[in-house]
C-alpha positions in Angstrom: 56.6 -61.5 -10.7 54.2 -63.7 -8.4 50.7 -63.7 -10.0 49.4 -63.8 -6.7 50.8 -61.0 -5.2 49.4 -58.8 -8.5 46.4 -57.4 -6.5 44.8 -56.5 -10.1 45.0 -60.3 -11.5 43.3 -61.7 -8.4 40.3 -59.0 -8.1 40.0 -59.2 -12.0 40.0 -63.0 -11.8 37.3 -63.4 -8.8 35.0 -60.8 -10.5 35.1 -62.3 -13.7 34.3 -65.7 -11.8 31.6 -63.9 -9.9 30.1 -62.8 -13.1 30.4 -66.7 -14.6 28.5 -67.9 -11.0 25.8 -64.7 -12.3 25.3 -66.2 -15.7 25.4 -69.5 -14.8 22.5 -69.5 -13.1 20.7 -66.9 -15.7 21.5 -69.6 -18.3 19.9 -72.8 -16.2 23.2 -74.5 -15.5 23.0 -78.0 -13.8 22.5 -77.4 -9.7 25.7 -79.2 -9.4 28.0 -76.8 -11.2 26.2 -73.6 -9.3 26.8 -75.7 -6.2 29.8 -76.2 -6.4 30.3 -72.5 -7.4 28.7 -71.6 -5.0 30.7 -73.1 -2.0 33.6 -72.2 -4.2 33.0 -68.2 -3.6 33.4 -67.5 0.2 37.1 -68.8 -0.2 38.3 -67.0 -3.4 36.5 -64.0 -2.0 38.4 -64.6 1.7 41.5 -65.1 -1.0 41.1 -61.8 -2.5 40.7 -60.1 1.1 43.5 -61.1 2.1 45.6 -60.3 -1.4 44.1 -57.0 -1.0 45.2 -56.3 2.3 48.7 -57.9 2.3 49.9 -57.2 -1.0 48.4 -53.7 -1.5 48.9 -50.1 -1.8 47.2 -48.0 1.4 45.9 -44.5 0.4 48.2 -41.6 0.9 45.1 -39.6 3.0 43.1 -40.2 5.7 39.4 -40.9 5.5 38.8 -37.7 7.7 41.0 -36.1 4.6 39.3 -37.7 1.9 36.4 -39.8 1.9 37.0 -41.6 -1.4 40.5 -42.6 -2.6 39.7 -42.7 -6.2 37.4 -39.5 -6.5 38.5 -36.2 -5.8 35.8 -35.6 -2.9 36.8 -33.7 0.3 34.2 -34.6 3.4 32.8 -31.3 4.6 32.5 -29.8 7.7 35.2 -31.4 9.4 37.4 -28.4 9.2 34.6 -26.1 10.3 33.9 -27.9 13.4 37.3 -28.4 14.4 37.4 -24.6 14.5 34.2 -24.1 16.5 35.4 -26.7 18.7 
């Protein structure tokens, strides 16, 4: 198995950094270190984008179905104004 096609190791692994960059600077780290973590973020983020979007699983609904994929919430009014319309 390729680590970097695991979509949960690389979203677990830039949160947990972006936490690190939060306490970091809570604790009074050096301006280096949160500079360098800083310029550090936009790419890992961009990184986990694009793991997210190659490498994972697309929902089984639609958002007009189903507004949230992880909560059972139906959007209303959609089917009563597609029979008014």
């Amino acid at each position: 198995m390729n680590l970097m096609k695991n979509v949960n190791v690389v979203v677990s692994t830039v949160t947990i950094y972006a936490l690190l960059y939060q306490l970091a600077i809570l604790m009074g780290a050096g301006a280096e270190l949160i500079f360098m973590m800083f310029s550090l973020s936009p790419f890992l983020v961009g990184y986990m984008a694009y793991v997210i979007l190659r490498y994972g699983v697309p929902s089984k609904e639609t958002f007009d179905e189903k507004f949230y994929c992880d909560w059972d919430y139906r959007r209303n009014g959609r089917e009563e104004m597609a029979e008014a319309g």
